[in-house]
N, C-alpha and C positions, 0 to 999 in steps of 0.2 A: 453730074457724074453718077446718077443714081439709074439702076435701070427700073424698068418697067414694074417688074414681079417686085422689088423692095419697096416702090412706093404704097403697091397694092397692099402688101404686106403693115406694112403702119413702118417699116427701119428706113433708113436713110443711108445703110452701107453704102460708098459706093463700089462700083461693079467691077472698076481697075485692081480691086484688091485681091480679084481671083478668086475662085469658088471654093478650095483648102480653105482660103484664108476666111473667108463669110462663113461656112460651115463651122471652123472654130470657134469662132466671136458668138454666132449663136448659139450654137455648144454650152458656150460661158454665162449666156444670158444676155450677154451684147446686142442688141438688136439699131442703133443709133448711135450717131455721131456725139452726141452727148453721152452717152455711158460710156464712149471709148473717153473719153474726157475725163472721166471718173479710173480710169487705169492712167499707169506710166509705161512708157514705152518699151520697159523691159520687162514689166509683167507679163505684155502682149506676146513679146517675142517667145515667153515662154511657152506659149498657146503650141501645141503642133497643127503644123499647116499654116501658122504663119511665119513670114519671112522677112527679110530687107526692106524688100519692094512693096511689100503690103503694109509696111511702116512707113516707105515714103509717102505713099498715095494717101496715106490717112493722114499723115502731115501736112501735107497740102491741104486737104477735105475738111481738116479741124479749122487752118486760117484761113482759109476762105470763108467761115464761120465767126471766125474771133475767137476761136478755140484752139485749145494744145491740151498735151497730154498732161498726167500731173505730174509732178514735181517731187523727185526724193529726193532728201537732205541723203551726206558721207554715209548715215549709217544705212540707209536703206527704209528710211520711214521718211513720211508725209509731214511739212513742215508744219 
């Protein structure tokens, strides 16, 4: 699900997350399936330019990996 330019690139985005949503992530310093690993999924959503849909598609992209986002405890920290 990676395109062309991201492989070249060293990221592994992939390409269904929309160009908003890839220009964010790299923005952030995001550049791989693994550092989105390193965020939870409402840090991301906090990114502008990303959305729903470019949480679903990373969701997918993480277990197809054996990856997920991480994990916050009630209060909003990392268990």
């Amino acid at each position: 699900m990676t395109s062309p330019r991201d492989r070249a690139g060293g990221g592994d985005l992939p390409s269904g997350i929309g160009r908003p949503a890839t220009r964010a992530l790299e923005q952030a310093g995001i550049t791989t399936l693994a550092a989105v690993s390193r965020h939870s999924a409402k840090e991301l959503l906090a990114l502008h330019g990303l959305g729903p849909k470019a949480i679903r598609v990373l969701t997918e992209s993480l277990g197809e990996r054996g990856l997920g986002f991480r994990v916050e405890d009630f209060q909003g920290t990392t268990p």
